[in-house]
C-alpha positions as CSV (number, residue, x, y, z in Angstrom):
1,X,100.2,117.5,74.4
2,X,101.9,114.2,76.1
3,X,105.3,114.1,75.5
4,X,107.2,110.8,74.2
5,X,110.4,112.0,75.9
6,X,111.6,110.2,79.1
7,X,110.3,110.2,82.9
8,X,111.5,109.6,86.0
9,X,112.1,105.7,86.7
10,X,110.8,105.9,90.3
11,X,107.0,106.3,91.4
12,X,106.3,109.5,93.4
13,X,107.5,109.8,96.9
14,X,106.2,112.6,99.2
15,X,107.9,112.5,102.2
16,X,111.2,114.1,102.8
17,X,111.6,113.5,106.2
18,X,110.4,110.6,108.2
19,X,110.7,111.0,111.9
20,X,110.1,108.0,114.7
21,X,108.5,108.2,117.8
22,X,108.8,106.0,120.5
23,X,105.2,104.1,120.6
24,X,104.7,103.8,124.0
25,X,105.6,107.9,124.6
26,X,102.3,109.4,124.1
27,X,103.6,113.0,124.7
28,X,106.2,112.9,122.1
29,X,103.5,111.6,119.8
30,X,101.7,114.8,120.1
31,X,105.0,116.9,119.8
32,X,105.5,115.1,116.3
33,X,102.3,115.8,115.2
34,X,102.2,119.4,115.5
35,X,105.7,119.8,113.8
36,X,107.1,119.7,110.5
37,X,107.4,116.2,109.7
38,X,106.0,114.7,106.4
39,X,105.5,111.3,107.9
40,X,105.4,109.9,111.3
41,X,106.8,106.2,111.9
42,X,105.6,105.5,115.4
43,X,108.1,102.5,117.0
44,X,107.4,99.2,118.3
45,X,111.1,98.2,118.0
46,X,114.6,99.4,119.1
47,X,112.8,102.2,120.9
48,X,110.9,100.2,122.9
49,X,112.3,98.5,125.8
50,X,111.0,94.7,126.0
51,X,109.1,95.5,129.0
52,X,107.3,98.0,127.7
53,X,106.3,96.4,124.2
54,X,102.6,95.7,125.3
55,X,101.9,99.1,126.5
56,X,103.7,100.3,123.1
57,X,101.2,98.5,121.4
58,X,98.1,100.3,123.1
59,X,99.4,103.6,123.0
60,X,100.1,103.0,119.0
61,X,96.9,101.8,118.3
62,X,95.2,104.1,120.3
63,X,97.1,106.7,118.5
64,X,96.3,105.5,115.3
65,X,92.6,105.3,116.2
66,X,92.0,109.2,117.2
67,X,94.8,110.9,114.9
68,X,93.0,113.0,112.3
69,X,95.7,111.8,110.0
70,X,97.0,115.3,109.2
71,X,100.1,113.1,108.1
72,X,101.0,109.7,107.4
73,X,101.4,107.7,110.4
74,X,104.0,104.3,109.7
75,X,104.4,101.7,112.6
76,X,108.0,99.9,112.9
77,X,106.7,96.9,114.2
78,X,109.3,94.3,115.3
79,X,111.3,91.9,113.0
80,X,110.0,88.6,111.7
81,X,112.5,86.7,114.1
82,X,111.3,87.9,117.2
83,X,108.1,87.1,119.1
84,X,106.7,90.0,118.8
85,X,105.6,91.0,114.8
86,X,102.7,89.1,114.6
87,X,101.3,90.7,118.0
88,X,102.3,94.3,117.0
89,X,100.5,93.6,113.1
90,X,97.5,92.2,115.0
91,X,97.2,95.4,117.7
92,X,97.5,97.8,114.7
93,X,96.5,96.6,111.2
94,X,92.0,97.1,112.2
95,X,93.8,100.6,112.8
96,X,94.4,101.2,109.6
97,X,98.6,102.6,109.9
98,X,99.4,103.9,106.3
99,X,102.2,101.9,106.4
100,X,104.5,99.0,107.7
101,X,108.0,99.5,108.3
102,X,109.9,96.4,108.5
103,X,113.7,96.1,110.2
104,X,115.8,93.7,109.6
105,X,114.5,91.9,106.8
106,X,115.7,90.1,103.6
107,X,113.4,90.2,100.4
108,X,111.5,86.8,101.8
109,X,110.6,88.2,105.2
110,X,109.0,91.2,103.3
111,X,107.0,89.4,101.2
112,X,105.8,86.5,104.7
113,X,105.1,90.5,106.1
114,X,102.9,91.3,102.9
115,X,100.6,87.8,102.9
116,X,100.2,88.5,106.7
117,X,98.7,92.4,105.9
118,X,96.6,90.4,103.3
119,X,94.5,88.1,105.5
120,X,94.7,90.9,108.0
121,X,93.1,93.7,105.7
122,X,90.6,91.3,105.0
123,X,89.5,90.3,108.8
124,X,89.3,94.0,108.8
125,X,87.4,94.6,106.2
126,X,90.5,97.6,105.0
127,X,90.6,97.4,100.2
128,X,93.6,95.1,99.9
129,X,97.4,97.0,99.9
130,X,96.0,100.0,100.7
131,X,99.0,99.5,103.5
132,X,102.1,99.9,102.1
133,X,105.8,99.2,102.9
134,X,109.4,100.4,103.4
135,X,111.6,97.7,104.3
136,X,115.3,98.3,106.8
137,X,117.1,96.6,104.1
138,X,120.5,96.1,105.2
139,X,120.5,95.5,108.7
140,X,121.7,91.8,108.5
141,X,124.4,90.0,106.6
142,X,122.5,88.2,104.2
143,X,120.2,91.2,103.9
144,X,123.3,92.8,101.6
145,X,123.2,90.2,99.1
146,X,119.6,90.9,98.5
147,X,119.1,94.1,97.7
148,X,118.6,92.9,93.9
149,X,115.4,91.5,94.2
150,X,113.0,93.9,95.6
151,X,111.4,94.8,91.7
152,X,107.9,94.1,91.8
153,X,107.3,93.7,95.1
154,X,103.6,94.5,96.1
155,X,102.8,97.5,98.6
156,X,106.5,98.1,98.8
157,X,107.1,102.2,98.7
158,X,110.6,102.7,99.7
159,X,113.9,101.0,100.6
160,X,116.0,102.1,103.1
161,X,119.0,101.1,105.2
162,X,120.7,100.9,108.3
163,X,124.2,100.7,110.1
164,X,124.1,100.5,113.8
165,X,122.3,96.6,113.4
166,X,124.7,95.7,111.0
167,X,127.1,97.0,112.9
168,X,126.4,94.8,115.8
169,X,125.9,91.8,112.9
170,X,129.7,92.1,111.8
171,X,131.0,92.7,115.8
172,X,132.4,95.3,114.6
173,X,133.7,98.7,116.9
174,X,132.0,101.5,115.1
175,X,130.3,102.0,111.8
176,X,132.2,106.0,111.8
177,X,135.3,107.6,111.9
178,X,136.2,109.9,113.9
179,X,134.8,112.8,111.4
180,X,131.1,110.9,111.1
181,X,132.3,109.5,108.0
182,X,130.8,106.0,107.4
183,X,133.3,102.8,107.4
184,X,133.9,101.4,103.9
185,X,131.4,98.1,104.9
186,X,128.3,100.5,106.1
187,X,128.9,102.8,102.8
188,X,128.9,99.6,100.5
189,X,125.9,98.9,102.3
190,X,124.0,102.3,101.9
191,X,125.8,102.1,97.9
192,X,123.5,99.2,97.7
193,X,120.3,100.3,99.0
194,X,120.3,103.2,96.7
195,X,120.9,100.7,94.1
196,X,118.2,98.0,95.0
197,X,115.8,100.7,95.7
198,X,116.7,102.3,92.0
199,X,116.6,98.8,90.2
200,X,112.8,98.3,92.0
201,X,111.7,101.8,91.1
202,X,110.8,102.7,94.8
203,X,112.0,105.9,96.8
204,X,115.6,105.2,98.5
205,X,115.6,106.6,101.8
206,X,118.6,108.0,104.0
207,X,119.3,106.2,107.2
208,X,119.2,108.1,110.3
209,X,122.2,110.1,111.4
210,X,123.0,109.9,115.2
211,X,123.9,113.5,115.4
212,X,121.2,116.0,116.4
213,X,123.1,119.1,117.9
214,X,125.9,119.7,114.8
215,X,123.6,122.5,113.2
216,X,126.0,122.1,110.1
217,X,126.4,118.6,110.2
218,X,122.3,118.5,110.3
219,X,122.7,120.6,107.0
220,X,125.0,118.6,104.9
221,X,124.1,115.4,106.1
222,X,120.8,115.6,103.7
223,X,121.8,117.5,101.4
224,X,124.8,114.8,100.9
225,X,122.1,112.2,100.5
226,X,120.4,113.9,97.8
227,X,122.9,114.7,95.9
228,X,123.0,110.5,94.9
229,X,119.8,109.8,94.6
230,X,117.8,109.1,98.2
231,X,114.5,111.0,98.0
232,X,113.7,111.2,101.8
233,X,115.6,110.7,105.5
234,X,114.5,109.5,108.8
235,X,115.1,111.8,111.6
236,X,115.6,110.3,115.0
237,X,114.7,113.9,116.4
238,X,112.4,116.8,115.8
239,X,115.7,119.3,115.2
240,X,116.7,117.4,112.3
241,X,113.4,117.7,110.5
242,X,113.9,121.3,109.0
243,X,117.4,120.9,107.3
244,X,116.0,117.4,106.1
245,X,113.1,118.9,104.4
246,X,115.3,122.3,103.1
247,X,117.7,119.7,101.8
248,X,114.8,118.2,99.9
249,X,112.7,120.8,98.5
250,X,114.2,122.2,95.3
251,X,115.2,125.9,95.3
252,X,114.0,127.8,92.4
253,X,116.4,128.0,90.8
254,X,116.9,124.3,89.9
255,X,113.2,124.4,89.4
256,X,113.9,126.9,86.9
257,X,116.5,125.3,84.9
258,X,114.7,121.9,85.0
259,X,111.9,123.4,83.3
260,X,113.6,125.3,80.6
261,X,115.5,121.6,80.3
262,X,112.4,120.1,79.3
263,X,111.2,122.8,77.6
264,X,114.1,122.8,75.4
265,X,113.8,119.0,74.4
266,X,110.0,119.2,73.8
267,X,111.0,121.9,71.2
268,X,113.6,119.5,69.8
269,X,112.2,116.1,70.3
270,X,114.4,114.3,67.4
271,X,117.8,115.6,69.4
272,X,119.2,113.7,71.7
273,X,121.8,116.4,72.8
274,X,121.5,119.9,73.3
275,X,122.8,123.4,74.7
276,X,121.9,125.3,77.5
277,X,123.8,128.0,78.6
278,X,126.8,126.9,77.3
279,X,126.8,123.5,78.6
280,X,125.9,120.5,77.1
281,X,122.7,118.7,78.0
282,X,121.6,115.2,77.3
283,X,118.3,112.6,77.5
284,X,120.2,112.1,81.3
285,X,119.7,115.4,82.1
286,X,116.1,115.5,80.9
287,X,115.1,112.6,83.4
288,X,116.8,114.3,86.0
289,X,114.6,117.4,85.4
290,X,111.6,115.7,84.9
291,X,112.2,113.8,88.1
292,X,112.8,117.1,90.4
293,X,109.9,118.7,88.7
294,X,107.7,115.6,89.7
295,X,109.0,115.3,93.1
296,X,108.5,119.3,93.4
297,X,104.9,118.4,93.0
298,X,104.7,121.5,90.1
């Protein structure tokens, strides 16, 4: 029987953690594919020194070329204002990369990046948007007062955000306290990625967090992020992959009680408010359980 009753308002998004490699380290390429990543972004930007961009480039494509695509494989190429994007779409795109990431970009630059995968999946001869993208959505000043206007957007998968660029935007000293808490600018500006990405109905995704050898920090970190909404978080290093995905992966318990949730409103579908266990539950709740069930993949 299909059910009338509410789902989640975000298309499905696999990947729980996202890790980059530098493109032009072939050897850490390899690492990442052997571990426990759920998507790969290989980088052609802050990475990459400048001098090394054009070997980047080969060992990206080149990687793209023999990987047996046990995983998704992303390229950050560089942003729209540089030189260098249309060179890094050019090495890659015939390569067929699962998906662009794009830094520092408003809602404009995203949709120049989409026309320019267009006429490039066609001198390619690769179906139209079968390339997707997740845009750095906050990494400039005028990027902030954007994040509105990404509904609709074609190929676009995910939003997420970033603080060190915008950092460096404002001039500002640090973007955390002295506890790793972000600044009250670089939170507004992660508020508002989970917001846009929310009002598009794409995945949000977690920035990265600097820290890599805080095994607890590693463990609340993600879990933090969840807890508001993101679906996913990049990883800057292979340690912080496995609390990133245990902080993403529903325990069985809350599959449990999601379940009974909806099982509970499918056997009361004129009630908008319920009991379970002695709490109350409402239509909110039953989106909430239908979306963990979804992402849960059971």
């Amino acid at each position: 029987m299909t059910s009338s009753l509410p789902q989640s308002d975000i298309r499905p998004w696999a990947a729980r953690s996202l890790l980059f490699v530098p493109g032009d380290s072939p050897r850490k390429l390899e690492k990442a594919l052997g571990g426990d990543a759920d998507l790969i972004i290989l980088d052609l930007e802050d990475s990459v020194a400048e001098s090394a961009k054009p070997e980047a480039r080969v060992h990206v494509a080149e990687a793209l070329e023999k990987s047996e695509r046990g995983k998704p494989l992303w390229v950050r190429v560089n942003p729209l204002d540089t030189p260098h994007t249309l060179t890094d779409l050019v090495a890659i795109v015939k390569h067929r990369p699962d998906g662009i990431m794009l830094p520092k970009a408003t809602p404009d630059e995203a949709v120049l990046l989409g026309h320019y995968l267009t006429a490039l999946e066609a001198a390619a001869g690769i179906e139209r948007e079968s390339i997707r993208m997740i845009v750095v959505a906050t990494e400039t000043a005028p990027a902030l007062f954007r994040l509105g206007d990404y509904a609709g957007m074609p190929r676009l998968d995910a939003l997420t955000w970033g603080a060190e660029d915008l950092a460096a935007a404002f001039g500002a000293s640090a973007n955390r306290d002295a506890h790793g808490q972000l600044l009250e600018p670089f939170a507004l500006a992660r508020t508002l990625c989970l917001a846009g990405a929310h009002a598009a109905g794409i995945a949000p995704i977690e920035t990265i967090d600097p820290n890599f050898r805080d095994a607890e920090r590693m463990a609340k970190v993600p879990a933090d992020a969840r807890k508001v909404g993101f679906r996913g978080m990049m990883a800057i290093h292979p340690a912080q992959v496995g609390p990133i995905n245990r902080a993403f992966t529903p325990s069985d318990e809350e599959l449990e009680r999601a379940r009974r949730i909806v099982a509970l409103f499918e056997a009361n579908p004129d009630t908008g408010a319920l009991q379970l266990d002695g709490e109350m539950v409402d239509i909110p709740h039953l989106k909430q359980a239908r979306s963990l069930i979804a992402r849960s993949g059971n």
